[in-house]
N, C-alpha and C positions, 0 to 999 in steps of 0.2 A: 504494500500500500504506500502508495506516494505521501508525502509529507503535507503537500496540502489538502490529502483528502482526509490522512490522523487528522490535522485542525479543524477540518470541516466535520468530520463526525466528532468530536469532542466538542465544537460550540452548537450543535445538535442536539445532544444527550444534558448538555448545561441548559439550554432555554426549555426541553423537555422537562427535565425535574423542574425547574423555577416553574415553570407554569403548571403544572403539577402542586407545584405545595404552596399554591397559592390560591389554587382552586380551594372554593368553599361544598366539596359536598355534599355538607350535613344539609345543605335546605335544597336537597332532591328527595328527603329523606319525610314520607308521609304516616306517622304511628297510626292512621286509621287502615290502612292497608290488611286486611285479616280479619275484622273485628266484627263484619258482619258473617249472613251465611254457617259454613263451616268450618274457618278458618282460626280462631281459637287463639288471637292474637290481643294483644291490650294494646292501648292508647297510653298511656302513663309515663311519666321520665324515668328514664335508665343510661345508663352509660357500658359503654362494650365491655361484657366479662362483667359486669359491674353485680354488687351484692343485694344491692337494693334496685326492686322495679314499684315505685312509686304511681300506682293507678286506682281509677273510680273503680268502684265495686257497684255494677246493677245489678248482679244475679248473685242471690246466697244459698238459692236452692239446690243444687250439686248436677245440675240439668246438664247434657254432654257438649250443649254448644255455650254453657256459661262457664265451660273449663276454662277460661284465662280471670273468670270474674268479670268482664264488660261482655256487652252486644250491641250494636250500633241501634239495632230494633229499640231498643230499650228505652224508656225517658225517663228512669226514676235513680237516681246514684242514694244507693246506704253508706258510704262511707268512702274511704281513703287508704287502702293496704301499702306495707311493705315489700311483699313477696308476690309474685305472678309467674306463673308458668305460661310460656310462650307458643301456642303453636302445638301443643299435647291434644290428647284422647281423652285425658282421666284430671279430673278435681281434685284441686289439692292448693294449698299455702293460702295466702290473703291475712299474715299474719302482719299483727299491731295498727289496727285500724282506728283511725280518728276522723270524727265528724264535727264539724264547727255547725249549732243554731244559735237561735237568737229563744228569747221569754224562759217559761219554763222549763226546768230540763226534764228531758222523759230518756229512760233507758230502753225502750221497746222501738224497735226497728224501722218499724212502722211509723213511729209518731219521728223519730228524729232523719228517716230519708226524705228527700224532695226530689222532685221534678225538676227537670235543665231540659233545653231545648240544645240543637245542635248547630244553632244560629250564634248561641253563645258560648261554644266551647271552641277551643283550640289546640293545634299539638302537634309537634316541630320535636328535631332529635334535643332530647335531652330537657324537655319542656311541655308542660299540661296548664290548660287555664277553662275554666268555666266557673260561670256564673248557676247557683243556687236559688233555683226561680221560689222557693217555699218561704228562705228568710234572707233575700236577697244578701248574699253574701259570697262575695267573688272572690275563688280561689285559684291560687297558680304555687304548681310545685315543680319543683325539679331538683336534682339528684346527684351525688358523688357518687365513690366506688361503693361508697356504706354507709353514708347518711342518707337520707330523704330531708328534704326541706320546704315546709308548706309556711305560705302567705294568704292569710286571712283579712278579705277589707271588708270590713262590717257597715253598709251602708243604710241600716238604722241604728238609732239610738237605744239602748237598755241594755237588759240582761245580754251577755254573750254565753255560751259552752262551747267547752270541747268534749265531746264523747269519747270516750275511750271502751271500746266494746271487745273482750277478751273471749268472746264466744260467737262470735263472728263468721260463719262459713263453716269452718269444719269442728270437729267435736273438742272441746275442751277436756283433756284430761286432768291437768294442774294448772296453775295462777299463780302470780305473784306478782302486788304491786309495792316498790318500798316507797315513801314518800320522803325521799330526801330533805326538801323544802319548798316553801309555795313556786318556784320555780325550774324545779328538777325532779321527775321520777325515773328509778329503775323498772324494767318489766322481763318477767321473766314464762314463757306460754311453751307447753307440750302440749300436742295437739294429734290429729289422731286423723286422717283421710285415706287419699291412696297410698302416703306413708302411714305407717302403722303409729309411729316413734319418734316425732318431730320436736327438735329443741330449739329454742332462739331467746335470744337475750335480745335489749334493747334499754337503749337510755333516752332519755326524752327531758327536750331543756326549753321550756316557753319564754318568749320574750318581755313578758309582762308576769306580774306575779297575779296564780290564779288560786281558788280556793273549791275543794271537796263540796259540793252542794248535793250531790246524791250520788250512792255508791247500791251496790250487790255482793255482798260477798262475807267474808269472816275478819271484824277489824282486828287487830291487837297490836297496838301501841302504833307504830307508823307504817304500818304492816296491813293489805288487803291482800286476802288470798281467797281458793276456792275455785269448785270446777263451776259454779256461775259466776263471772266477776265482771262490771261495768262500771265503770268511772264517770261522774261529772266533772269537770272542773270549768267551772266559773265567774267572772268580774264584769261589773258596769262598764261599758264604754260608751264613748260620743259617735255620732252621726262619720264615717271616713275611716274611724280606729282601724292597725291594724295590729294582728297578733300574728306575729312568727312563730315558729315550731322547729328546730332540727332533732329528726330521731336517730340514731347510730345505733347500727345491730352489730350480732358478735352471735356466733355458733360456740363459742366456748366459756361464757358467764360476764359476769358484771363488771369485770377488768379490762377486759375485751370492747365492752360498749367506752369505754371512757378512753381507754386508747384509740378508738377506731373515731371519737366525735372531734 
């Protein structure tokens, strides 16, 4: 090879990469792809490899096209999971679920899901937002390799919650919530689906300090536990407030979530 044709494939291979790694992409990149039908895919933020799939939950009935936990059919979201299984046959994970309402808090499924329209939702790699047509309240999460990170914008005034529902989707075997302080709990959920034997830790740090207003389970000291276990936590805000949330999981205990947050 002639000398000028090395230079000529070597500034070839050099503007190849550069334009290359300056292509963006992630925004060819559509999470509703699957999610209708029988494709068995979620909407939710995750990142490649990554531990945490941060998505709505509209199906908790174990139904075979609700295997990922969303359906595009759907208009109704229960909650907010950590775990999702992508593109499977068989139901399983949707662990450490949190729902933000507004007024009273209620622990029954029913009274704390709402309706979303799909006019208000969104979702791009590594990012989810919809708006909560029942207590208008507009969320957007997105995700490291092991935290989830939800943003709550409370667009009335009063009571706020966040639900915290540990029996959520598949069978609760054991519970455990510590209550650090009004701005930090540990969780710790075995649970029981197409896994038999499912362990998962999780730390959970709110932005604002919230407080116990209705709970399920067995207290003792800063200790809820038990195979029913739901959480309130709630505080007044104004008309715009928002509440942040980062949760960090860990497969191998409470040491694990605080290193991994």
């Amino acid at each position: 090879m002639s000398k000028l044709c090395r230079v000529s494939l070597i500034l070839f291979l050099l503007s190849f990469s550069l334009f290359f790694s300056q292509k963006n992409f992630s925004q060819y990149v559509n999470p509703f792809i699957g999610t209708g039908g029988h494709g068995h895919t979620f909407p939710g933020a995750t990142v490649p490899f990554g531990m945490v799939q941060l998505s709505p939950d509209t199906r908790i009935d174990g139904s075979w096209d609700g295997c990922s936990g969303y359906h595009y059919s759907d208009s109704v979201i229960y909650g907010f999971s950590h775990t999702h299984l992508n593109g499977t046959g068989c139901t399983d994970y949707g662990d450490i679920m949190l729902m933000p309402t507004m007024g009273k808090p209620s622990l029954i499924d029913k009274d704390y899901s709402s309706t979303f329209s799909h006019n208000n939702e969104k979702s791009s790699a590594g990012y989810y937002e919809v708006l909560l047509d029942k207590f208008n309240i507009k969320t957007r999460l997105t995700a490291t390799t092991r935290v989830g990170y939800h943003e709550y914008t409370f667009n009335n005034s009063g009571q706020a919650n966040i639900i915290l529902d540990l029996n959520h989707r598949d069978r609760l075997l054991e519970g455990e919530v510590k209550i650090i302080d009004n701005k930090t709990i540990e969780v710790f959920r075995r649970s029981k689906a197409w896994a038999d034997n499912q362990h998962i830790f999780a730390r959970i740090e709110f932005s604002k300090p919230l407080e116990i207003s209705k709970y399920e389970g067995k207290k003792s000291g800063n200790t809820i536990s038990g195979k029913e276990l739901k959480i309130a936590f709630s505080r007044n805000v104004t008309k715009g407030e928002k509440i942040g949330i980062k949760v960090s999981l860990s497969l191998t205990g409470y040491e694990g979530t605080e290193k991994n947050m």
